[in-house]
C-alpha positions in Angstrom: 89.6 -13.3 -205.0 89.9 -16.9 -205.4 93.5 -18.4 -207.2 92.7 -21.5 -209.7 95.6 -23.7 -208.6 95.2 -26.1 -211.2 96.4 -23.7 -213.6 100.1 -23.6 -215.3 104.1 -23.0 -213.8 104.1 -22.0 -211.1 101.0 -21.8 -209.2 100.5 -25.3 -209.7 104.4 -26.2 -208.3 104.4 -24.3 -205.9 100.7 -25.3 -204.2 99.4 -28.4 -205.3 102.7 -30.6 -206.0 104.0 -29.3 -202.3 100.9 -31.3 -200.8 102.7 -34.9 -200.7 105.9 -32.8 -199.3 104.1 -30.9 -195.9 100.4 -32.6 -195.9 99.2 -29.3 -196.3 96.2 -29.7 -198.7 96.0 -26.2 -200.2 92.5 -27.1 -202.3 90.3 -25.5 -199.8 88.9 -22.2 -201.3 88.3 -20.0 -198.5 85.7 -18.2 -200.4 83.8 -21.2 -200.6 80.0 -21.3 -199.2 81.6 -24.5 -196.6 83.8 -22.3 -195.5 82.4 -20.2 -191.8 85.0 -19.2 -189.7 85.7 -15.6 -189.1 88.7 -13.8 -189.7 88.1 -11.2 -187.2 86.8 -11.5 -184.2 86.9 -9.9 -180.7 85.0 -11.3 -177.6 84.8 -10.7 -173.6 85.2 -12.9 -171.1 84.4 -12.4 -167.9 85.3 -15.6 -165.3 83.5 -16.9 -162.9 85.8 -15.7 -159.9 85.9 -12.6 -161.3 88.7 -11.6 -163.6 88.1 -10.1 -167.1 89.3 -10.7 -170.2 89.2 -9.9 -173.9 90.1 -11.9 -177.0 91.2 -10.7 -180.3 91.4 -12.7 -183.3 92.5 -11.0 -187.3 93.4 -13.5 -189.6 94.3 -11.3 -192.3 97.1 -9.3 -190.5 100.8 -8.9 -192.5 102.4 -10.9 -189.2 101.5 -13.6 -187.3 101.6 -13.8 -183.2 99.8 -12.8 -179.7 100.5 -10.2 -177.7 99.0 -10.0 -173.9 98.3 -7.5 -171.8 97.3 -7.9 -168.2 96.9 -5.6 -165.5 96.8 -5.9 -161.4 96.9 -5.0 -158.1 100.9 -4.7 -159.0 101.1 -2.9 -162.5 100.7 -4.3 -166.0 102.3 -7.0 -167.8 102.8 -6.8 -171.5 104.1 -9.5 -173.8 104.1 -10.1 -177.7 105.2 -13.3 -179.8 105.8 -13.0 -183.5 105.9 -15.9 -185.6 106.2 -14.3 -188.9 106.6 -10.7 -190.1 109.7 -8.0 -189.3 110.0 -9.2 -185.7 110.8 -12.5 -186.4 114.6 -12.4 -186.7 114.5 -11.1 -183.1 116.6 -13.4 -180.9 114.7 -13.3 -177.9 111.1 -12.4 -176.2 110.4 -9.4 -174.0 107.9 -9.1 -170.9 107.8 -5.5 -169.5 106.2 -4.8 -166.8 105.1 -1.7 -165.5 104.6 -1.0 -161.4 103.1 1.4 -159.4 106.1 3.4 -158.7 106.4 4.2 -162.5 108.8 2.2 -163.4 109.2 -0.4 -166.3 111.1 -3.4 -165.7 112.1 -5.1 -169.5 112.8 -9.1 -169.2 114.0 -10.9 -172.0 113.5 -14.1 -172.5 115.6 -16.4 -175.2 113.3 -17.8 -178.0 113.6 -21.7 -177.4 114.5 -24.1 -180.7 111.9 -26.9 -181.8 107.8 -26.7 -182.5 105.7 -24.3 -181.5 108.6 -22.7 -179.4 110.1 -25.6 -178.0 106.5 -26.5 -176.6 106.0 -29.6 -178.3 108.9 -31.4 -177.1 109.1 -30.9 -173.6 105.1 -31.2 -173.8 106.5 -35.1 -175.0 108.6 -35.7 -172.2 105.9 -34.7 -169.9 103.8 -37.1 -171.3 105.4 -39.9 -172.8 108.2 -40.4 -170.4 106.7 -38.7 -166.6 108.1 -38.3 -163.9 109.2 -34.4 -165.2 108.3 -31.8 -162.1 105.8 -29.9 -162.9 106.0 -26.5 -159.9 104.3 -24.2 -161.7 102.1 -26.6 -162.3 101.5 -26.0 -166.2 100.2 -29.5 -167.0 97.0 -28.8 -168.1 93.9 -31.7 -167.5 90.5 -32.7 -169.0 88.7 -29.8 -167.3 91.2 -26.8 -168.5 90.7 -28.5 -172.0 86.7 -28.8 -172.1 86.6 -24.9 -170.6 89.2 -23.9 -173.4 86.8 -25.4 -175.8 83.8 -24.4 -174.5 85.2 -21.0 -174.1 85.7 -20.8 -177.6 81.7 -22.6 -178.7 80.3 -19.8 -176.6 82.1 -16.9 -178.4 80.9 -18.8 -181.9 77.4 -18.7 -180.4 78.0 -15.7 -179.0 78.0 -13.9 -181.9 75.5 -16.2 -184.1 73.1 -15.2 -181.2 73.9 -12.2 -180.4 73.9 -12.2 -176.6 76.2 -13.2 -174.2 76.6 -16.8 -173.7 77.1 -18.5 -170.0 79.6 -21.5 -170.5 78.0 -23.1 -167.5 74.9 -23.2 -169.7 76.2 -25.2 -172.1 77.5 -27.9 -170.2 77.6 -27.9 -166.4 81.0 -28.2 -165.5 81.2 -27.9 -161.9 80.8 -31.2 -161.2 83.6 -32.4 -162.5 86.2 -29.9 -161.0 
C-alpha cells in the first residue's frame, strides 16, 4: 500500500519537510514499476578454496541486524547484531561459541559509540591519517571490494537466470590477486 506524502499534518511534517534536515528523500514509492530490488532473498555461496556459505536477506522484518553462524573443525560460532527492535537497548554484543567437548563459551563484547558501530571512524584514521597497525589485517583492498560486489551481481543474476552463477565468469579476477 502506497502513503501519498503530499497530503495534510502530519504525514507531510513528518516525511517530506524532514528531507532538508537528514538528506533522506523519502519520495521514492517502493511500489513503483522503477523500483527491482528484492526484499527477500537467500543465496549459496560456495568459494573457490572450498568453504560454504549462505546469505539471507528480509527487508521487511520488525528489527534490523545480522546474525552469523559459522561452523569448524573446532565447534560453531554464533553472533547476532541488532540495530533496531527489543535488543537494541542491550549494552553489549555476544559471540558463543560452542566446542567439541560440549561446552559453550559466551563472550561479550561492549557495543562501541560512533557510526555504524564505531566503524566509520577508526575506518578514517586508517585512511586519512595511516600509519595505524593493522595485525589482523582487516584493511580491505581493490580485490576484496570487486569480489564483494561481484559476489552480490551474481546472486542478482543468479536468480533472474535461474542457475548458478560462477563470479569468475563474469570478470576474471585472478589476475589481479
Amino acid at each position: 500500500m502506497a502513503i501519498d506524502t503530499t497530503g495534510g499534518f502530519p504525514v507531510k511534517q513528518l516525511y517530506l519537510e524532514t528531507e532538508k534536515a537528514d538528506g533522506y528523500f523519502r519520495d521514492r514509492c517502493v511500489f513503483a514499476d522503477e523500483i527491482d530490488i528484492y526484499d527477500t532473498m537467500s543465496i549459496n555461496i560456495k568459494y573457490s578454496g572450498g568453504a560454504f556459505g549462505s546469505y539471507s536477506l528480509t527487508a521487511h522484518s520488525p528489527y534490523e541486524g545480522w546474525k552469523a553462524s559459522i561452523n569448524g573443525a573446532k565447534g560453531r560460532l554464533e553472533i547476532a547484531e541488532y540495530h533496531s527492535g527489543m535488543n537494541l537497548a542491550e549494552p553489549a554484543f555476544y559471540i558463543a561459541l560452542y566446542n567439541r567437548k560440549g561446552e559453550k563459551v559466551k563472550y561479550t563484547i561492549p557495543k562501541a559509540t560512533g557510526g555504524h558501530g564505531g566503524g566509520d571512524e577508526r575506518m578514517q584514521e586508517m585512511l586519512f591519517r595511516g600509519g595505524i597497525p593493522d595485525p589482523l589485517n582487516h584493511q580491505a583492498g581493490s580485490y576484496a571490494g570487486a569480489t564483494s560486489i561481484l559476489t552480490g551481481i551474481a546472486a542478482n543474476k543468479s536468480i533472474k537466470d535461474g542457475k548458478a552463477i560462477r563470479v569468475k565468469d563474469l570478470v576474471p579476477l585472478d589476475k589481479y590477486k
